[in-house]
C-alpha positions as CSV (number, residue, x, y, z in Angstrom):
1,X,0.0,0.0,0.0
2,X,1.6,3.9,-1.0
3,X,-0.1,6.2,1.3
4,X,0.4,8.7,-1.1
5,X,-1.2,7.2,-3.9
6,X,-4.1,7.0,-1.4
7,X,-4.8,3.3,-1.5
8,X,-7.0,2.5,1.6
9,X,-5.0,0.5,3.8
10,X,-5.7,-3.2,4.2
11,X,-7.6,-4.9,7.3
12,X,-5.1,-4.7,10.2
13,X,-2.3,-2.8,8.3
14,X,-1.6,0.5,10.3
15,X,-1.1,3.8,8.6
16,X,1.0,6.7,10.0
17,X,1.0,10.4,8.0
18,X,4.8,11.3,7.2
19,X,3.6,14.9,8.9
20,X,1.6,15.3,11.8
21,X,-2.1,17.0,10.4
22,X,-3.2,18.0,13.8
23,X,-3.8,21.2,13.5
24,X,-3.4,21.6,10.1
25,X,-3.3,25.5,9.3
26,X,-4.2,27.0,6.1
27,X,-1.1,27.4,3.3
28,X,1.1,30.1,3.7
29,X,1.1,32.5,1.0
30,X,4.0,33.7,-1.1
31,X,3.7,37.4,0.7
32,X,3.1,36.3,3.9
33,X,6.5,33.8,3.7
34,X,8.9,36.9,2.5
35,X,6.8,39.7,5.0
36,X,8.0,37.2,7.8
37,X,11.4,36.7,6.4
38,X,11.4,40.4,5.6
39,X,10.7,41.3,9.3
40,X,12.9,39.1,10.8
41,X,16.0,40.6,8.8
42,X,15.1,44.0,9.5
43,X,15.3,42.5,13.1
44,X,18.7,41.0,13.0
45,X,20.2,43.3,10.4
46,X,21.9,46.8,11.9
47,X,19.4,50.0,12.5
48,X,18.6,51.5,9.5
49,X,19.7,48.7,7.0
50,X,16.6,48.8,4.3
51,X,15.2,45.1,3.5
52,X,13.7,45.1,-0.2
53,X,11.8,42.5,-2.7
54,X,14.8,41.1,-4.7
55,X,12.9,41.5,-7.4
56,X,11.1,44.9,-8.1
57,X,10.3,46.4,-11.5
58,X,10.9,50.5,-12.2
59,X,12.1,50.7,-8.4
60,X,15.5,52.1,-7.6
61,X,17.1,50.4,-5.1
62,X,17.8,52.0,-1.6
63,X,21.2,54.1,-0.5
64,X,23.3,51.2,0.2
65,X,23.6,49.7,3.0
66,X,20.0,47.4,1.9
67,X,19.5,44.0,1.5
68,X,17.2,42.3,-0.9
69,X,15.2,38.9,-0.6
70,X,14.4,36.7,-3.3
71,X,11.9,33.1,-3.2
72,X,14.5,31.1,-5.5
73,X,13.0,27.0,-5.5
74,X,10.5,24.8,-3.3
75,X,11.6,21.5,-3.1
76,X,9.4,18.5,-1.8
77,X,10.7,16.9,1.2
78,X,8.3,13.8,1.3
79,X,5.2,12.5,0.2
80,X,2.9,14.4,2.8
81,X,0.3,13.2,4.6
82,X,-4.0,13.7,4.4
83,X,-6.7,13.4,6.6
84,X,-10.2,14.0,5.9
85,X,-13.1,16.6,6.7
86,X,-16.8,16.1,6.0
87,X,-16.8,17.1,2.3
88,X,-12.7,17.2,1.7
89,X,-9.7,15.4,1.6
90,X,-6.7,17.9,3.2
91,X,-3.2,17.1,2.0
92,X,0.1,18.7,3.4
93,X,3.1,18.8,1.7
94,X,6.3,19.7,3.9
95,X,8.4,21.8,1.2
96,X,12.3,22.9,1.6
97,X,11.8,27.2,0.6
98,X,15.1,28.4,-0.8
99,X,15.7,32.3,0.2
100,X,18.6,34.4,-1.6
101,X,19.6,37.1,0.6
102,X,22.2,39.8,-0.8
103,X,23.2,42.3,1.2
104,X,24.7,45.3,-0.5
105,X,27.3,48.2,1.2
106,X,29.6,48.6,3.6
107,X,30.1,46.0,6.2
108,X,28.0,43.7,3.7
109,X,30.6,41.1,4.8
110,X,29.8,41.5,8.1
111,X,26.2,41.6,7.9
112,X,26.1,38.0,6.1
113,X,28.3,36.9,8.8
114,X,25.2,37.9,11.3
115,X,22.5,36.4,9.5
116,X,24.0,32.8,9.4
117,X,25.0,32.9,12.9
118,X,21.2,33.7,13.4
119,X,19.5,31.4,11.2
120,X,19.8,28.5,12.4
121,X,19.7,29.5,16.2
122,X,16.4,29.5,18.2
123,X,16.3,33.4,18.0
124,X,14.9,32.7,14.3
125,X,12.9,29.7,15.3
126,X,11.1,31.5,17.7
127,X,10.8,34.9,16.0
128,X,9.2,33.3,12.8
129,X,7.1,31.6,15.6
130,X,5.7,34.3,16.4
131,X,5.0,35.6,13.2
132,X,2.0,33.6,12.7
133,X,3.6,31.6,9.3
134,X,4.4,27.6,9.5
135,X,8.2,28.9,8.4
136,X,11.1,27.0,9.8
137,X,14.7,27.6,9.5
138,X,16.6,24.5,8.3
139,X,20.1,25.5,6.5
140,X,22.0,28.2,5.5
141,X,25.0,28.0,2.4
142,X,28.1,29.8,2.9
143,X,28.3,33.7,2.0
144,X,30.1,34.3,-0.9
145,X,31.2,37.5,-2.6
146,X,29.5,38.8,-5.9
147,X,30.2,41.3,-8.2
148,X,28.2,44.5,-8.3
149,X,28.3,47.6,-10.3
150,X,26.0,50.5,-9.6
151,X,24.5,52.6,-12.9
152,X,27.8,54.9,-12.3
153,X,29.7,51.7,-13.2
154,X,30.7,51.7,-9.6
155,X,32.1,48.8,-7.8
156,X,29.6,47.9,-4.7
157,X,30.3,45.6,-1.7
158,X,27.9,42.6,-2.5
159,X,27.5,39.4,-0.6
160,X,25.1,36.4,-1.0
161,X,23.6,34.2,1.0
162,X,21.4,31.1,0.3
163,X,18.5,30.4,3.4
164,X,16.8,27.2,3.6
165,X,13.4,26.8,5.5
166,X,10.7,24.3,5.8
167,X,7.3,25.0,5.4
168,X,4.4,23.0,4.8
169,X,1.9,23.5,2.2
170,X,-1.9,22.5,2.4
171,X,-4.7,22.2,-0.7
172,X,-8.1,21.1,0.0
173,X,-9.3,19.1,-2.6
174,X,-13.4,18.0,-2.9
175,X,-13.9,14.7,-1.7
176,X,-16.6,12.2,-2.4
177,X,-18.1,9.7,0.5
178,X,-20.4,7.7,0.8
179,X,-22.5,7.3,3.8
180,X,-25.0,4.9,3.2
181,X,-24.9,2.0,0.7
182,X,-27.7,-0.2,-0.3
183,X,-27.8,-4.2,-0.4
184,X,-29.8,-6.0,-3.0
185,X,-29.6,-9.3,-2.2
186,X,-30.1,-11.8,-5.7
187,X,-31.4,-15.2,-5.9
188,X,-28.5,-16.9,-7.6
189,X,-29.9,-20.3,-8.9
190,X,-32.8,-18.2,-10.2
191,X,-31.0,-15.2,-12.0
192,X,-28.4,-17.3,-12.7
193,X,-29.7,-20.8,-13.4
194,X,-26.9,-23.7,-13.2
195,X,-25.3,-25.0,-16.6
196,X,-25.1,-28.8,-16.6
């Protein structure tokens, strides 16, 4: 029996969800994952460091020092887990989030230095906690240096740094059951008379 081809488990055999569903919250949404990464670096980061969408359109970018944030890949960690409602079937997905940070100006180096020390101590744990998102911290890749040249063709202090978190993703899907089923019971020798 797969559990996540959601075969219905044979007489005796036990099946456990590969995530707990107690409890199972609505999915986070895309702006409600970076608001809560965004808040938490403008928490850790030095006063008056600006924290931006890595991706903006027509928007200059702040006087340095800034950092942006960037959603770069989901990955599936397992094969989730369902349980079921009156009228739907729930299924949660635990997904690895991958988070480029760049953090731009001086002390840049620094700064990177701060936000993997942080990550993956229970200062971040807790403080996405409290944010109200499912977010978890799980990795962090080592800062490396990048090139960056302003519009002036200057060079700028750039440093990079890849975040990993978990976070678990739900969909409702419609679900059929039924709750009563009848019986007809058939007379077989007489519907089906015996060939000899």
């Amino acid at each position: 029996m797969g559990e996540s081809g959601g075969d219905t488990p044979a007489p005796g055999q036990r099946v456990t969800a590969a995530i707990p569903l107690a409890g199972l919250v609505e999915s986070p949404t895309e702006t409600a994952l970076c608001a809560a990464l965004r808040a938490w670096l403008v928490a850790v980061l030095p006063a008056g460091v600006g924290v931006v969408a890595g991706q903006s359109n027509r928007v200059a970018p702040p006087r340095p020092p800034f950092a942006t944030l960037m959603l770069t890949g989901r990955e599936r960690l397992s094969s989730g887990g369902w349980r079921y409602t009156a009228t739907t079937r729930e299924l949660a997905v635990p997904t690895q989030l991958g988070v480029l940070v760049r953090l731009f100006g001086v002390g840049a180096g620094d700064m990177a230095q701060r936000v993997i020390a942080l990550w993956r101590d229970m200062q971040a744990v807790d403080f996405l906690s409290a944010q109200g998102v499912a977010l978890s911290p799980l990795d962090v890749e080592h800062a490396r240096q990048s090139s960056f040249t302003t519009a002036e063709h200057q060079y700028e202090n750039c440093w990079e740094i890849s975040l990993l978190a978990q976070v678990t993703f739900t969909q409702s899907i419609p679900q059929d059951f039924a709750t009563t089923l009848p019986v007809l019971t058939i007379g077989t020798d007489a519907a089906y008379p015996p060939e000899e």
